[in-house]
N, C-alpha and C positions, 0 to 999 in steps of 0.2 A: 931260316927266319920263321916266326910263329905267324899265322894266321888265327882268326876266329872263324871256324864252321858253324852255322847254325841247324840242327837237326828239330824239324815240325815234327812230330808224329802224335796223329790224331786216329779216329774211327774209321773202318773201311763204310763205304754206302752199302747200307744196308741194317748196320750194328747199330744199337740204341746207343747214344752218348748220354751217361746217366747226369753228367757235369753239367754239359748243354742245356738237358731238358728239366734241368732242378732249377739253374739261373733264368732261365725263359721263364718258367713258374714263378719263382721270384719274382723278378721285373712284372710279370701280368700281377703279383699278388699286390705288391706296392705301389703299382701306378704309376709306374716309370717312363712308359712309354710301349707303344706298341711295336713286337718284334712278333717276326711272322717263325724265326726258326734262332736256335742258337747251335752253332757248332762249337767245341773245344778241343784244341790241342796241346799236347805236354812242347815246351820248349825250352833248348838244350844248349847253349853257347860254349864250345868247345874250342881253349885256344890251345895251340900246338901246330906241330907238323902232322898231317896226316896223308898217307896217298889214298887211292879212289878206295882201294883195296880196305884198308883201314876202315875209310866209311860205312861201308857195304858191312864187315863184320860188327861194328857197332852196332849199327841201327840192326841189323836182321838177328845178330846174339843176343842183345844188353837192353837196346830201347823199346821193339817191337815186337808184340805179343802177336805170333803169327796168323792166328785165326781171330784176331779185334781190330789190329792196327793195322795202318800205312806209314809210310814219310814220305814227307809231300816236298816236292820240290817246286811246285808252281803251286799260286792263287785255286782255290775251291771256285770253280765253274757256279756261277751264279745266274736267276733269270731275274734276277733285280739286284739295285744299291746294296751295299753292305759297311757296316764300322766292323773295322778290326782292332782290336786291343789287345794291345800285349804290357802283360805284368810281370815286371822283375824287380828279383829283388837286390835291394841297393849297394852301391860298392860297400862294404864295412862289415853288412848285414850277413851273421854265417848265414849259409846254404848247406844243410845238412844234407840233400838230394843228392847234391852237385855235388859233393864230397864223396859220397857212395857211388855216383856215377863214375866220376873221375877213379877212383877203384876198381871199379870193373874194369874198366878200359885197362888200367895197367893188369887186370888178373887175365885178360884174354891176350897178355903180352905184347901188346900196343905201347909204344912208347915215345914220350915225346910230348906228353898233357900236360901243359904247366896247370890248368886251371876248367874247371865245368863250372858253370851258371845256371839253374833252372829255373822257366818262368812256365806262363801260361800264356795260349793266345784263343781271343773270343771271337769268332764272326759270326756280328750282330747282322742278320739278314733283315732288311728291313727298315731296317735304323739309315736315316739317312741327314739328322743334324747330328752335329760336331757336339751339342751343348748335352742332348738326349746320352749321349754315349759318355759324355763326361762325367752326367748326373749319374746313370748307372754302376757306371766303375765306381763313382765315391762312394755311392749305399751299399754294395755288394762286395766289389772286388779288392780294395786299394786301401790299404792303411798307405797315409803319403809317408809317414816319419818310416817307415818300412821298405814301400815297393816306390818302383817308377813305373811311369805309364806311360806310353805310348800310342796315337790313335790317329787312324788313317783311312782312308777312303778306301773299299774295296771294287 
């Protein structure tokens, strides 16, 4: 039976997020709201059968550049509030990413991918209305006839 794995992988601490620190600029340009930091991670919705094994070669072959990246299995350690938002894009909508991901996987002999999704996930540090983190995804991040959005408390 297929599962959906979702693989985060984002910046190690320490590594500039060039993604991050362009939309933080943004958001301060437009007067969006005040965010004290922005993080960005690439994400990966992988349905199939996979074992741990599988994972581990994904993420450490295909997804993660070994000296920029991690993959995060738990929430980023915060010393305050955060929105997280995550953008994807819509059933129907090609994913040309997903498409080339899901390739890899079958060229590193994996098999069993019915299907890859690529999105993006934002934690807004700082941000702590629901309304502030809505307004930015629409000027920034989110054609609606495109992606879906999701936004959560951190």
């Amino acid at each position: 039976m297929a599962h959906t794995h979702l693989f985060e992988i984002g910046f190690k601490p320490g590594v500039t997020d060039p993604v991050g620190q362009g939309l933080k600029n943004d958001i301060a340009h437009l007067g969006l709201g005040k965010v004290k930091q922005v993080a960005s991670a690439q994400l990966y919705k992988v349905l199939g059968t996979l074992s741990a094994e599988d994972k581990g070669r994904i993420t450490g072959e295909l997804l993660c550049d070994p000296i920029l990246n991690e993959s995060r299995d738990k929430a980023l350690a915060r010393n305050e509030k955060s929105m997280v938002l995550d953008v994807w894009y819509k059933a129907g909508v090609t994913d040309v990413a997903g498409d080339s991901v899901r390739k890899g996987i079958e060229d590193l002999g994996i098999r069993g991918v019915k299907d890859v999704r690529t999105g993006m996930r934002y934690h807004l540090q700082g941000v702590t209305r629901r309304e502030t983190a809505e307004k930015i995804a629409l000027a920034l991040l989110v054609n609606p006839l495109v992606h879906d959005l999701t936004i959560n408390a951190d």
